[in-house]
Structure formats: C-alpha cells, structure tokens
C-alpha positions as CSV (number, residue, x, y, z in Angstrom):
1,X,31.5,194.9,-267.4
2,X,31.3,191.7,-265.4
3,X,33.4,189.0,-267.0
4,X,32.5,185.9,-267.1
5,X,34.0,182.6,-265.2
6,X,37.0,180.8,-267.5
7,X,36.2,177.2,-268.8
8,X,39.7,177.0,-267.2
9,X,38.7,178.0,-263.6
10,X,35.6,175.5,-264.1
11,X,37.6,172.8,-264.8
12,X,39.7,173.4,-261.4
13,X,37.2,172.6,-259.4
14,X,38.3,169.6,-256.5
15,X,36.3,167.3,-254.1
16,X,35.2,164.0,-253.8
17,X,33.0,162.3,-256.2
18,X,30.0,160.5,-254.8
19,X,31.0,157.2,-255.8
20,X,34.2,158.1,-254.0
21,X,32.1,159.1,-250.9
22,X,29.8,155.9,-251.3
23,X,32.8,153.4,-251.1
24,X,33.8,154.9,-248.5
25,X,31.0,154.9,-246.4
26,X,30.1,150.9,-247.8
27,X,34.0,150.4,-246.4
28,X,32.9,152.0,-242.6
29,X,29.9,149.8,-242.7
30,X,31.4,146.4,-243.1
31,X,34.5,147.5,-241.2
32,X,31.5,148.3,-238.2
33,X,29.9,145.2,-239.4
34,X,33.0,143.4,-238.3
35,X,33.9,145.0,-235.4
36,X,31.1,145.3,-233.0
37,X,30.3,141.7,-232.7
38,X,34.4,140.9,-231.9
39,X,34.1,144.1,-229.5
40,X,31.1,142.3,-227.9
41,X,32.8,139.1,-227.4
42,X,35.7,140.5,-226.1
43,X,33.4,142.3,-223.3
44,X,32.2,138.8,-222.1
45,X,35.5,137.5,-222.6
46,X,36.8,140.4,-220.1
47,X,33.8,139.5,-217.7
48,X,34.8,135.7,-217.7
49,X,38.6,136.5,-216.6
50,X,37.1,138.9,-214.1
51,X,35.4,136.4,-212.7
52,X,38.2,133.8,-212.6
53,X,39.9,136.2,-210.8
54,X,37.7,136.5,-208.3
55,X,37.5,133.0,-207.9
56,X,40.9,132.7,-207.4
57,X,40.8,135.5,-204.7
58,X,38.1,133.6,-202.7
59,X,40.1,130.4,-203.1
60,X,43.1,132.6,-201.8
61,X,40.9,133.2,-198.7
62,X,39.9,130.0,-198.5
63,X,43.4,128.6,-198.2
64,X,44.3,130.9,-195.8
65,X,41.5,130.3,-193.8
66,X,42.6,126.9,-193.7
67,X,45.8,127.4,-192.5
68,X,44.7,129.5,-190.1
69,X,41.9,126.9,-188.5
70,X,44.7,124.6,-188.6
71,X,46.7,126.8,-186.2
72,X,44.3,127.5,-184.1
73,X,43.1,124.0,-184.1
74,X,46.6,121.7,-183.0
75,X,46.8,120.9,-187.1
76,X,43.5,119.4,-187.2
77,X,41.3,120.4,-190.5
78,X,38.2,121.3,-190.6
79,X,35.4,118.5,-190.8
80,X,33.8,119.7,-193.7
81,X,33.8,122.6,-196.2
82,X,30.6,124.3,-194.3
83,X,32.8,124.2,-191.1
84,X,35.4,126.4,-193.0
85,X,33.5,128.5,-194.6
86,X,32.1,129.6,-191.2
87,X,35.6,130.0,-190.0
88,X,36.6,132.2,-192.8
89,X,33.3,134.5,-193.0
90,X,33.9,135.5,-188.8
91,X,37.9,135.9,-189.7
92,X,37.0,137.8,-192.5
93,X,33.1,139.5,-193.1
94,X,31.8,137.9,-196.6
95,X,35.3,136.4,-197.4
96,X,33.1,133.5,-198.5
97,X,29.1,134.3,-198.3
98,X,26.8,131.3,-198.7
99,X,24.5,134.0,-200.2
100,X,24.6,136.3,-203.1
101,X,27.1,139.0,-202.3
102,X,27.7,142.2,-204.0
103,X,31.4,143.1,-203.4
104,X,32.9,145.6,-205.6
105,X,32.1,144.5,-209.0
106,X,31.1,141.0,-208.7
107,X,28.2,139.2,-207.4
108,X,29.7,135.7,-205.9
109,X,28.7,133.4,-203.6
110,X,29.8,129.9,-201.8
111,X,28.5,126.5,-201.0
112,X,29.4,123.6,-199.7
113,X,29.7,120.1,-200.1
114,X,32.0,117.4,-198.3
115,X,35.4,119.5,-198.2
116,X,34.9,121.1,-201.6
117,X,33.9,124.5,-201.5
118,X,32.4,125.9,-204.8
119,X,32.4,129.8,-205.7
120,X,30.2,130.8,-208.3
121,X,30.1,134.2,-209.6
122,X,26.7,135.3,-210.9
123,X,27.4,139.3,-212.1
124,X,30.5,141.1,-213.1
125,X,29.8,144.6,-212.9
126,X,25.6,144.6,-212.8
127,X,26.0,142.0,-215.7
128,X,24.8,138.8,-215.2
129,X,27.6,136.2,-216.0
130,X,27.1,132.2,-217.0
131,X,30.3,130.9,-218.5
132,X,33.4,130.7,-216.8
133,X,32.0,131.6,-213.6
134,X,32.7,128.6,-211.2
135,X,35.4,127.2,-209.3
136,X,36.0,124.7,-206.4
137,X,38.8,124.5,-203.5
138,X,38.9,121.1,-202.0
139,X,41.2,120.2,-198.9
C-alpha cells in the first residue's frame, strides 16, 4: 500500500514565484542600467586626476630645474623655456621630453614657448586621454 501525498503537504510547498523572480531581475537591470555608465565616467574621471598629477610632477621638476640652473648660473634664468627644458632633461633623463614619452603609466610630453613650458599628457595607462590633460609652468 503506497499512500498517497496529503493536500496538506502540497500546500507546503515554498519558493519564489516568477513574478517574484521577474522583478527582481527587471530591478538588477535598471540598477546595471544606472551603474555602468557612472562606473564609466568615474574611470575617465580617475584618468583626468592621473594626469593632473602628472602634470604637477613635471611642473615639480621643472621648478627645480629652475632653481638649480639658477645656482649654477650666478641667479641668472634661463632665456627661454627650450633652454630649461634642456637643462632639466641632462639633470634628469626624460624629466621633461619634447617627444612622446611613455613613463610608467602615462604618456606626456613638453614644449615650449617663450618661458612657458606646456605638459600635455596624451595616455593614462594605454588609454588615450583628451580632457584635463594640459598644464603650463611659466617663470
């Protein structure tokens, strides 16, 4: 004799209900739908302040550079920002490259004009980079 499964023990039963397990999944999906893009910007964002970081560290060299020319030189500054630039890349190898330069994670490079150097940094980590990315040191 086999006996047979209680109306009671079928009404037991627990789990989710699909509309239960649709709502959630319509939830995830505008919840991903929301996130991703902010995710993206704050990527660039990152990239940006990496950048002006590394701006600031070239400008860092830059001024020291400076100071040091100036010692060496009786107090005299240099006559123009190409003159510096030369001074800091043989104190320092590509303190200041007037080329493309991969260092570490950032592409940068310098130019000249006058006594205003401009650093422009074109890649943060392999990325190419186009807001944010330039910065000038002027003496």
């Amino acid at each position: 004799m086999t006996s047979q499964p209680s109306l009671k023990h079928l009404n037991n039963q627990k789990g989710f209900t699909l509309i239960e397990i649709i709502a959630v999944l319509v939830l995830l999906g505008i919840l991903a739908a929301v996130a991703v893009p902010k995710y993206m910007d704050l990527t660039t964002t990152a990239r940006e302040k990496a950048a002006m970081g590394q701006i600031a560290e070239v400008k860092g060299r830059l001024s020291s550079g400076l100071n040091g020319y100036m010692l060496k030189n009786n107090g005299a500054k240099p006559a123009d920002a190409a003159t510096l630039i030369t001074y800091v890349n043989t104190v320092t190898a590509n303190a200041c490259p007037t080329t493309a330069t991969t260092e570490g994670d950032f592409e940068f490079s310098c130019s000249s004009s006058g006594t205003t150097v401009t650093i422009t940094v074109s890649k943060v980590q392999t990325v190419a980079i186009t807001a944010n990315n330039t910065g000038t040191y002027a003496f």
